[in-house]
C-alpha positions in Angstrom: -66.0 88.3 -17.0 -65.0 87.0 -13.4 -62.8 84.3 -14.2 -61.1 83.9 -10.3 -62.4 84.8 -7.2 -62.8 88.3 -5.8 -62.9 89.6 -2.2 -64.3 93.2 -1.0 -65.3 94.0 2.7 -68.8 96.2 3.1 -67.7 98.8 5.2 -70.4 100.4 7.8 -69.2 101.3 11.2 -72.9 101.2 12.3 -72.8 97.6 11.7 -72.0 94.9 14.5 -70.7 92.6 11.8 -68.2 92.6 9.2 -70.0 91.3 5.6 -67.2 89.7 3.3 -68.6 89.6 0.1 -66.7 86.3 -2.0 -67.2 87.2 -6.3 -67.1 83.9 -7.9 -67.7 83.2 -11.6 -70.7 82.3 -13.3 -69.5 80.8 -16.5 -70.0 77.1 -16.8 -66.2 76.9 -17.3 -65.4 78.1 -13.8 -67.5 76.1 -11.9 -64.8 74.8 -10.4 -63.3 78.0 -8.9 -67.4 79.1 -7.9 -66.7 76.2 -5.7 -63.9 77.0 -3.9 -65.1 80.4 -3.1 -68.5 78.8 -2.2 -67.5 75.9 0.2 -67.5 78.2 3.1 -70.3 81.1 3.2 -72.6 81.5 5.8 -75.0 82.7 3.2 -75.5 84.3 -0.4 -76.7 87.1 -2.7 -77.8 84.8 -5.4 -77.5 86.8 -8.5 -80.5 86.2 -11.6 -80.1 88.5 -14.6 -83.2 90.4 -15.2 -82.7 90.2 -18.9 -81.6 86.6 -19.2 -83.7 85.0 -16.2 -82.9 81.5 -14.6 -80.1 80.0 -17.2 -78.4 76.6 -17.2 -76.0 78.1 -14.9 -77.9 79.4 -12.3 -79.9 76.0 -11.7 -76.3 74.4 -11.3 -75.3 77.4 -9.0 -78.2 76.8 -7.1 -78.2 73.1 -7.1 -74.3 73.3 -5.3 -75.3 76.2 -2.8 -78.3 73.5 -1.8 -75.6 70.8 -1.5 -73.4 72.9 0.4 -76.0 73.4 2.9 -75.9 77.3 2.7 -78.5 78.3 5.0 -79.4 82.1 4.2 -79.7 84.5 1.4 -81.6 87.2 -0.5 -81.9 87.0 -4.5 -80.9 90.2 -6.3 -82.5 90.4 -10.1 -79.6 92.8 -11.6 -80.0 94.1 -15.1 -83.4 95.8 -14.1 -82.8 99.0 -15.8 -82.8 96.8 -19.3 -86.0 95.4 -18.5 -89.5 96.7 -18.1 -91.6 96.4 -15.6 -93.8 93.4 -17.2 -91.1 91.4 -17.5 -90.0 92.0 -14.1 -93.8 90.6 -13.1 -93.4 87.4 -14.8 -90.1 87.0 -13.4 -90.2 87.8 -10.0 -92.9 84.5 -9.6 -90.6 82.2 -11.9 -87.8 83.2 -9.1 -90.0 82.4 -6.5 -91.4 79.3 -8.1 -87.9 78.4 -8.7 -86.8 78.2 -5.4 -90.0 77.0 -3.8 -89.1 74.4 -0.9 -85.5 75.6 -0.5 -83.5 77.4 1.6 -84.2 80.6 -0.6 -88.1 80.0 -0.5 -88.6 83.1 1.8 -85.8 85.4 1.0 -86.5 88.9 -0.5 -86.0 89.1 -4.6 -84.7 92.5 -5.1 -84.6 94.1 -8.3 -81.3 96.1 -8.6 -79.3 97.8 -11.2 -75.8 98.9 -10.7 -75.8 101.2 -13.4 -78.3 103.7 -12.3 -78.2 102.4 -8.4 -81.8 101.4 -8.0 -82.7 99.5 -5.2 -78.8 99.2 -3.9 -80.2 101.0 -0.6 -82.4 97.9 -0.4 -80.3 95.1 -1.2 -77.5 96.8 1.5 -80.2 96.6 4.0 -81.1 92.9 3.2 -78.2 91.6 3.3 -77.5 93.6 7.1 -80.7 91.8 8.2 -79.3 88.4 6.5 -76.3 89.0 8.6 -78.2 89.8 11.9 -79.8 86.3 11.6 -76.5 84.4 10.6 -75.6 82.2 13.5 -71.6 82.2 14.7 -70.3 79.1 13.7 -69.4 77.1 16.6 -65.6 76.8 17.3 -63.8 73.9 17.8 -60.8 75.7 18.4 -58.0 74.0 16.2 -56.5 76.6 13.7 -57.8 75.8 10.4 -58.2 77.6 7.0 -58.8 76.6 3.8 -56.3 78.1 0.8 -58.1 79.8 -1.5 -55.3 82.3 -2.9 -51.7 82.4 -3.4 -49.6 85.0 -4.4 -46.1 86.8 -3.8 -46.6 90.6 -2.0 -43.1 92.4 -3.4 -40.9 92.9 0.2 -42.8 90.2 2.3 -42.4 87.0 0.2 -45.2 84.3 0.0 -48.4 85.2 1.2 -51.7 82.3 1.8 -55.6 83.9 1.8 -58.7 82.2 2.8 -62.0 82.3 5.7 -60.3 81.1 8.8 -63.4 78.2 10.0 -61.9 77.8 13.4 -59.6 78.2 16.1 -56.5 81.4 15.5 -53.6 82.1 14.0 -51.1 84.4 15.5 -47.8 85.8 14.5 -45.2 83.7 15.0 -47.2 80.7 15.2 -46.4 77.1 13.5 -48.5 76.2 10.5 -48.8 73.0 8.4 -49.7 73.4 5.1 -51.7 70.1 3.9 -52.0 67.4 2.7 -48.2 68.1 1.7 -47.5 68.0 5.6 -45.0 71.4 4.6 -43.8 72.9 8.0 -44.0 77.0 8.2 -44.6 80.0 10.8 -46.8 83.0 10.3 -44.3 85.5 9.8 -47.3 88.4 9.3 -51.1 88.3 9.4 -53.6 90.9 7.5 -57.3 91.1 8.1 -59.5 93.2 6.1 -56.1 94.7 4.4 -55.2 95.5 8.0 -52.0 94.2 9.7 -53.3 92.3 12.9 -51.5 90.0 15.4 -54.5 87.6 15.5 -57.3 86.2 13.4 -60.0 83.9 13.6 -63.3 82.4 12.8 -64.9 83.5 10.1 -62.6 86.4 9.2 -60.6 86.5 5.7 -57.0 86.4 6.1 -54.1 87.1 4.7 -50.9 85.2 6.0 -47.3 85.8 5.1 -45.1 83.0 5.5 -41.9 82.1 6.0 -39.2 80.0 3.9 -42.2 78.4 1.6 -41.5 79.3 -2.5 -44.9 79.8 -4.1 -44.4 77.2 -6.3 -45.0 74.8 -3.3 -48.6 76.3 -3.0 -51.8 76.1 -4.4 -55.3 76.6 -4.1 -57.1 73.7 -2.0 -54.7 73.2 0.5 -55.0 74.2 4.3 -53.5 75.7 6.6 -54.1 74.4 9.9 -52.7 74.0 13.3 -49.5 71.5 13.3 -51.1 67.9 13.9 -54.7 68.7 13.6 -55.1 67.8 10.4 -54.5 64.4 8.7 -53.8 63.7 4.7 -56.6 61.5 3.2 -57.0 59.6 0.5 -60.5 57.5 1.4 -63.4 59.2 3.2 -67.0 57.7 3.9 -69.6 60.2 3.2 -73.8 60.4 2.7 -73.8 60.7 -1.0 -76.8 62.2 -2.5 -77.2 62.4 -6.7 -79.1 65.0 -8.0 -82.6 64.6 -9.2 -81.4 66.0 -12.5 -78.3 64.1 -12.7 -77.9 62.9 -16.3 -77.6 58.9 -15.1 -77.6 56.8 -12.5 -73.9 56.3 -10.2 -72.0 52.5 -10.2 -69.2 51.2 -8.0 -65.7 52.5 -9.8 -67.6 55.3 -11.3 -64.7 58.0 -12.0 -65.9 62.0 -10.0 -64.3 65.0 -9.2 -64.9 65.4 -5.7 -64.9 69.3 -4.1 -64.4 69.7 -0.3 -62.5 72.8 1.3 -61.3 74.5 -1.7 -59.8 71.4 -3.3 -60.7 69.2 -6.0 -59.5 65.8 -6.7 -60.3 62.9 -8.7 -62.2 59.8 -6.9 -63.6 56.7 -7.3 -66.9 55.6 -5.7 -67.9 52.7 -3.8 -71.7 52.2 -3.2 -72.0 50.2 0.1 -75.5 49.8 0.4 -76.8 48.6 -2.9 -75.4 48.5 -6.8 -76.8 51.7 -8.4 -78.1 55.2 -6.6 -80.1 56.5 -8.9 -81.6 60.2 -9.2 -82.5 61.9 -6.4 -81.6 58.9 -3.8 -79.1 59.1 -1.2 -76.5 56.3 0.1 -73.4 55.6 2.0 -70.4 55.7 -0.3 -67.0 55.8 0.2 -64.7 57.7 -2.1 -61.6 56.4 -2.9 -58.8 59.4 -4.3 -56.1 59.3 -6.4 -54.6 62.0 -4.4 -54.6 63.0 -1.2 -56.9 65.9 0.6 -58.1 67.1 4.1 -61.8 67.0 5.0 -63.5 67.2 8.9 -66.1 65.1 9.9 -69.4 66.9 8.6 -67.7 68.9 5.7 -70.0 69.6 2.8 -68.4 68.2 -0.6 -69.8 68.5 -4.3 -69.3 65.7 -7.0 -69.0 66.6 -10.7 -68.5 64.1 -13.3 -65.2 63.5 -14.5 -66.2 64.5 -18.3 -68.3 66.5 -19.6 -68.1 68.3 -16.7 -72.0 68.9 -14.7 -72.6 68.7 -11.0 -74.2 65.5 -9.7 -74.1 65.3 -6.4 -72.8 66.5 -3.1 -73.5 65.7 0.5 -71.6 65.0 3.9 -68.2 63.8 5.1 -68.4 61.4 8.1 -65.1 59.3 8.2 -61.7 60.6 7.1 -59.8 57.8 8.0 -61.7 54.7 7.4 -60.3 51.2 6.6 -61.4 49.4 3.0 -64.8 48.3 3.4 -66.4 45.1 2.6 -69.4 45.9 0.4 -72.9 45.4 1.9 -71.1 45.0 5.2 -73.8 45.6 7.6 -71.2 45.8 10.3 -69.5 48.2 8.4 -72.5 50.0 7.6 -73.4 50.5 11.0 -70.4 51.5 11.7 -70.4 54.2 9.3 -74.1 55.1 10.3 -72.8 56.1 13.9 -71.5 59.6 12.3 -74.8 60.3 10.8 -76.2 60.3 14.7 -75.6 62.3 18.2 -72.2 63.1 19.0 -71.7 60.6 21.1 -72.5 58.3 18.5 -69.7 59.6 16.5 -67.2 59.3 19.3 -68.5 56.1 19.9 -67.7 55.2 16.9 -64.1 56.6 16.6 -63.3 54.8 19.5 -64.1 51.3 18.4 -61.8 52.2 15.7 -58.9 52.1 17.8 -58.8 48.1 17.8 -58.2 48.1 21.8 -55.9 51.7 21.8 -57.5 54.3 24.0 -57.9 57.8 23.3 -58.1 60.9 25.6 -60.6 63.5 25.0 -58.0 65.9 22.9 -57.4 63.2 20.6 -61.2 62.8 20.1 -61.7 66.9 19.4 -58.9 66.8 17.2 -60.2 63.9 15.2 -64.2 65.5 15.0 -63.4 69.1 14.8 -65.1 70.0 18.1 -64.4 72.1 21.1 -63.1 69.6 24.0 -65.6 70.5 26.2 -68.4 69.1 23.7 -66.0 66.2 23.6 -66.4 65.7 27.4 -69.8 65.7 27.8 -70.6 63.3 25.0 -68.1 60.8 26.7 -69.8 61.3 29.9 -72.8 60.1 28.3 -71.2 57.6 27.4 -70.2 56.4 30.5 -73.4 57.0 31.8 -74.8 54.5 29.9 -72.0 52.1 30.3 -71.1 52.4 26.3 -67.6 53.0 26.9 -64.8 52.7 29.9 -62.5 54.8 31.3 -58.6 54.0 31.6 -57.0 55.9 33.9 -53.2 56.4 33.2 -50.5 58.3 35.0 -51.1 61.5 33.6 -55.0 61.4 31.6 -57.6 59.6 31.4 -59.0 57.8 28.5 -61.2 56.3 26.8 -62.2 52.4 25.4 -65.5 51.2 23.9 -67.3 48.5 26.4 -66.8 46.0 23.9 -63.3 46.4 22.9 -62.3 46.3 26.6 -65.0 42.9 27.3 -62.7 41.9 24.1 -59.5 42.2 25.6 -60.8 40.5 28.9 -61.3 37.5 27.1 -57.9 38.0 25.2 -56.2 38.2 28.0 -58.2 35.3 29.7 -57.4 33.2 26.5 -53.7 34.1 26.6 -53.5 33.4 30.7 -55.0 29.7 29.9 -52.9 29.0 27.2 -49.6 30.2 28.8 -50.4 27.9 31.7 -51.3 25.0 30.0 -48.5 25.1 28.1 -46.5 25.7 31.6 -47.7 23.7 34.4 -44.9 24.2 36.4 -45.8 27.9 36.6 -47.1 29.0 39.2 -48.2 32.5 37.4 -47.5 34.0 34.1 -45.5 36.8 34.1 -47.1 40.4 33.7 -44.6 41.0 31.3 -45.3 38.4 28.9 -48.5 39.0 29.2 -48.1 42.1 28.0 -46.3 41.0 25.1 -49.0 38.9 24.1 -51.4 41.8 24.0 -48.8 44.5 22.7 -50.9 44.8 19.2 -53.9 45.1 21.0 -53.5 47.5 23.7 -50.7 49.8 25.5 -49.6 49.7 29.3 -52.4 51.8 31.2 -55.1 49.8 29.3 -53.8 46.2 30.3 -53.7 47.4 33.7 -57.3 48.6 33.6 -57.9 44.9 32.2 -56.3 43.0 34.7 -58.1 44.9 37.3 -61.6 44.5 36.0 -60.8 40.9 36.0 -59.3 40.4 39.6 -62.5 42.6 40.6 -64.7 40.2 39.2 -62.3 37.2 40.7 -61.6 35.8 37.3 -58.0 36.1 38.1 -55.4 36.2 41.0 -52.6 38.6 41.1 -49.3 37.9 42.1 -45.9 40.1 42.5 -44.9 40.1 38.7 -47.7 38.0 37.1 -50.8 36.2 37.4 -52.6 33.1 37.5 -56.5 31.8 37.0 -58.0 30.6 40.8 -57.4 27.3 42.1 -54.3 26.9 39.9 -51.6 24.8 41.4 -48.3 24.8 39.8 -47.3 21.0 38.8 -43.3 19.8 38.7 -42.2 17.5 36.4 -41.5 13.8 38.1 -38.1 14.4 37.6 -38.0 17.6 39.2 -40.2 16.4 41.9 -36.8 14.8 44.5 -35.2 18.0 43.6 -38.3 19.8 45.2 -37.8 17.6 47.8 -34.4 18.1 48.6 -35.2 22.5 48.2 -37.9 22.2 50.8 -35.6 19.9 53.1 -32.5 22.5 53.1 -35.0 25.6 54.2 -36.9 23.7 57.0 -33.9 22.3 58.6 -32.8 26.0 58.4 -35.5 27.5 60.6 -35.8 30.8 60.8 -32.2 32.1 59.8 -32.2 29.7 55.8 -29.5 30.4 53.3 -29.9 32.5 50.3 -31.4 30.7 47.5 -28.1 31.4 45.4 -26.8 29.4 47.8 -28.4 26.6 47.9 -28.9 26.7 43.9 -24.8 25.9 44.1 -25.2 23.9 47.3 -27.7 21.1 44.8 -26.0 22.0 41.8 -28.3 22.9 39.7 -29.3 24.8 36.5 -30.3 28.0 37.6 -33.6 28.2 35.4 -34.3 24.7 36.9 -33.9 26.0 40.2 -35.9 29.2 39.8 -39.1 26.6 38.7 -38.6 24.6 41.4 -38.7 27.7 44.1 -41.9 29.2 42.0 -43.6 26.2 42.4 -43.0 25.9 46.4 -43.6 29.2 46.6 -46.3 29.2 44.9 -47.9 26.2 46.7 -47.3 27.8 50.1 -44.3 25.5 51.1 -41.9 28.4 51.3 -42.7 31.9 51.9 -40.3 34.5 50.4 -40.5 36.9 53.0 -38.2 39.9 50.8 -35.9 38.9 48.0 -33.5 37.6 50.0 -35.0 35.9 53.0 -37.1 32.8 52.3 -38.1 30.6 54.9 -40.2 27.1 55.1 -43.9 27.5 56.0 -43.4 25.6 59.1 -40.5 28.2 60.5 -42.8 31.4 59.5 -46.2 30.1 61.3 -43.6 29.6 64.5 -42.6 32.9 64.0 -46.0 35.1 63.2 -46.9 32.7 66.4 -44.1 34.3 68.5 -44.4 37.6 67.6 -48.6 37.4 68.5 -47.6 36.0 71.9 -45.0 38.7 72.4 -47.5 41.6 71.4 -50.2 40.0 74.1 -48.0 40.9 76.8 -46.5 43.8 75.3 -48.3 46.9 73.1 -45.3 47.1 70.4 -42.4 45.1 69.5 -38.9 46.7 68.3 -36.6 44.9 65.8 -34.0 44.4 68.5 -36.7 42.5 70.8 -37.9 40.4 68.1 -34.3 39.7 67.4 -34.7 38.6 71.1 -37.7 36.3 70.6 -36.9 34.6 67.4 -33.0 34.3 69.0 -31.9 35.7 64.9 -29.8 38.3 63.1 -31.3 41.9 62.6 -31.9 40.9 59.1 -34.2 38.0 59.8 -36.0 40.3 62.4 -36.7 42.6 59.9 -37.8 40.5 57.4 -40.0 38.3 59.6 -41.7 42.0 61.0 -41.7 43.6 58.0 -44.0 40.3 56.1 -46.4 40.5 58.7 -47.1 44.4 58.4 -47.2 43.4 54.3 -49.7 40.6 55.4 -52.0 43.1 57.3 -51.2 41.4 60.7 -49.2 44.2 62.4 -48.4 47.8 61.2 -45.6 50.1 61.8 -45.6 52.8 64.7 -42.1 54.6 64.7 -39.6 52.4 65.7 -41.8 49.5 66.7 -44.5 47.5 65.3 -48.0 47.0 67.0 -51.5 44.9 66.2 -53.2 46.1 63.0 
């Protein structure tokens, strides 16, 4: 009796494909293990006994292969030789009967015997034709492969088997064995008991690795390209019971719950009503009591947790969701949005992020897709103004419409507050700002933010902050003669006025009361900070920009050395006055000089 599973490769050079064949067991007491070898096929030989016809057994074997989606297969009748012909007639319609309305309803039921070898010749060339019509699986690309055995080979050490489902492992390459997160490198690869450098989709392979005892291991883990995969211990799923389940489901209701090779013990939360009953289907969220590693449209099975019958099954959507509120119909919607197109599902993983944008790598990681299906679904997306790209130094990424419309008003909210609660502001600084927002969003995205709203003139962007339109920054009465005095010093100055250090020490002030008072006239246009360390009163830099227009009607250009000339200043001041008027738009550099823009 077949009590684990067994592997053997149908060998015909003729052929185009290779045929694994995957032995489970058929004894109610292995379902488990029938399972794990089933999770993955692309499509089955499902196996009636001529002599014993459709048992208990095969109606659950057939009720999982259903929930697991499998797509293709042929039914062999073995046995034949111990039955007559006239039992083979009634059978062969109970088969079809049996399968009537399923994926099976047109396959070939082949009589076979493997004693005598009648009709083998036929059931090798169904199963070539079966093969021809199996689609490839598309490949997202990510290394990723389900552990289905374990075992020590004597002079190589620890050795991992499964069905690669994407991507490829080469020799040498890092692995990550989860959901224990155990680091390890392919030290050797064998496909089809052949040593190989590579392997991929679809193929059954054999991996030696390094420094990992086999005690660590066990079947239902995965193998899987570093940082691709994430342990889980809540997914959201389409749950659908059973038309012959024994009883209806209820919120806390204790399952075993199959994906991948692995089993593990959950709890369910219905999220649309109180009960699914027989042969309905809802949105549930399983809850486990220890961690796993599903994909985003993985097939799972539910069992009960004792006696042990199969239930249920149906479809990952969400391996990372947060607790949800039942009969949420925010939630819900939410959780519908992986039960639609692609973009719906990206969609939907992005307004996860609560403001943090992704790039389209994170996004294929996170779905199990190729990048470049990634892409175009968030082109779509931006066709149809659903989401908004944030361009960064390096990448661009990605935001929901209304998370970023969220943040606008965050930042909006925050902007009014900070000035209210400082008048004498003339802006709030970018970087507190920032600060404000730091659990929100990251750098590139408050940047894309601020943007959007100085586009749409909802703000005004200053050097180092900003500020909402028409605000004025307001001193303090008793700060308002110390204004006075500030803008006194810098117009008697003219055009060559002291550093502000200076005259900080010259009033004696506080320096934090000083820096207000010289944001606020700065602010208000009374002095103009022409660089950091030239600042001169309005009055003195019209006379100047005045000077230098008159200059350039006679003359083309003007140098530094004749605006020292004009303006009857230092080098420095020349410079300074020159180089704010280029910065204001009214001349531009041309060599050594500086001529009309």
């Amino acid at each position: 009796m077949t009590i684990e599973l067994g592997f053997v490769f149908l060998d015909d050079p003729a052929y185009e494909k290779q045929i694994v064949f995957i032995d489970v067991p058929g004894h109610e007491k292995f379902v488990k293990t029938m399972v794990a070898g089933a999770a993955n096929l692309d499509a089955v030989v499902f196996v009636i006994a001529a002599d014993e016809g459709i048992s208990v057994q095969t109606r659950e074997h057939f009720d999982i292969l259903r929930l697991l989606s499998v797509g293709e297969g042929i039914i062999a009748l073995t046995k034949s030789d111990l039955v007559d012909e006239a039992r083979l007639a009634v059978l062969i319609p109970e088969v079809r009967d049996f399968v009537a309305g399923t994926f099976l309803e047109s396959a070939p039921i082949l009589p076979v015997s493997a004693h005598t070898g009648a009709g083998l010749p036929a059931l090798v060339s169904a199963l070539q034709a079966a093969g021809l019509r199996t689609a490839r699986r598309d490949d997202c690309g990510f290394f990723r492969m389900p552990i289905d055995r374990v075992f020590i080979k004597h002079g190589f050490g620890t050795v991992i088997a499964g069905t690669v489902l994407s991507g490829e492992v080469k020799t040498g390459d890092r692995l990550e064995i989860l959901p224990e997160r155990i680091e390890t490198r392919a030290r050797g690869i064998q496909v089809h008991k052949s040593k190989q450098d590579a392997s991929g989709l679809g193929r059954r392979t054999a991996i030696n690795i390094h420094d990992v005892d086999k005690a660590e291991l066990r079947r239902g883990q995965c193998a899987a390209r570093p940082g691709f995969l994430l342990p889980t211990q809540r997914v959201d799923a389409r749950l659908r019971l059973l038309q012959n389940a024994p009883r209806e489901l209820k919120t806390r209701d204790r399952v075993r719950f199959h994906v991948g090779t692995d089993e593990v013990i959950a709890r369910i939360v219905l999220l649309e009503r109180e009960k699914l009953l027989p042969g309905e289907t809802m949105l549930a969220q399983f809850v486990l009591e220890s961690p796993t590693t599903a994909l985003y449209g993985d097939r799972f099975i539910i069992r009960t947790f004792s006696p042990l019958n199969t239930i249920g099954g149906g479809e990952v959507l969400d391996v990372s969701p947060a607790r949800h509120k039942r009969f949420d119909e925010a939630a819900l919607s939410g959780i519908r949005k992986f039960e639609g197109p692609l973009e719906d599902a990206v969609e939907a993983v992005l307004a996860k992020g609560s403001g943090r944008a992704r790039d389209a790598e994170e996004l294929a990681l996170t779905l199990g897709r190729r990048i470049e299906i990634i892409k175009a679904a968030l082109a779509a997306l931006l066709s149809s103004d659903r989401i908004v790209r944030i361009l960064g130094d390096k990448d661009e990424r990605f935001l929901p419409a209304p998370a970023f419309a969220a943040l606008k008003e965050k930042a909006l909210a925050a902007l009014k507050k900070y000035l209210a609660a400082n008048p004498h502001r003339p802006f709030m600084p970018s970087a507190d700002l920032a600060s404000t927002l730091a659990r929100e969003t990251g750098d590139p995205v408050l940047k894309s933010t601020l943007d959007a709203l100085a586009s749409a003139q909802a703000i005004i962007r200053f050097e180092g902050g900003v500020a909402l339109p028409g605000h004025q920054a307001k001193l303090a009465d008793k700060d308002q003669d110390l204004a006075r005095r500030v803008e006194a010093i810098f117009k008697k100055a003219g055009y060559e006025a002291p550093l502000e250090d200076d005259v900080c020490k010259e009033l004696r002030l506080p320096l934090n009361q000083f820096r207000k008072i010289m944001g606020t006239l700065v602010q208000q246009g009374v002095l103009v900070r022409l660089d950091p360390k030239v600042t001169l009163h309005r009055e003195a830099c019209e006379r100047a920009k005045t000077s230098v227009l008159q200059f350039l009607k006679l003359r083309r250009a003007i140098t530094i050395s004749e605006a020292k000339d004009v303006l009857k200043v230092s080098r420095k001041y020349a410079c300074a006055v020159l180089e704010y008027l280029d910065k204001m738009q009214v001349t531009r550099r041309s060599g050594d000089a500086h001529v009309l823009k």
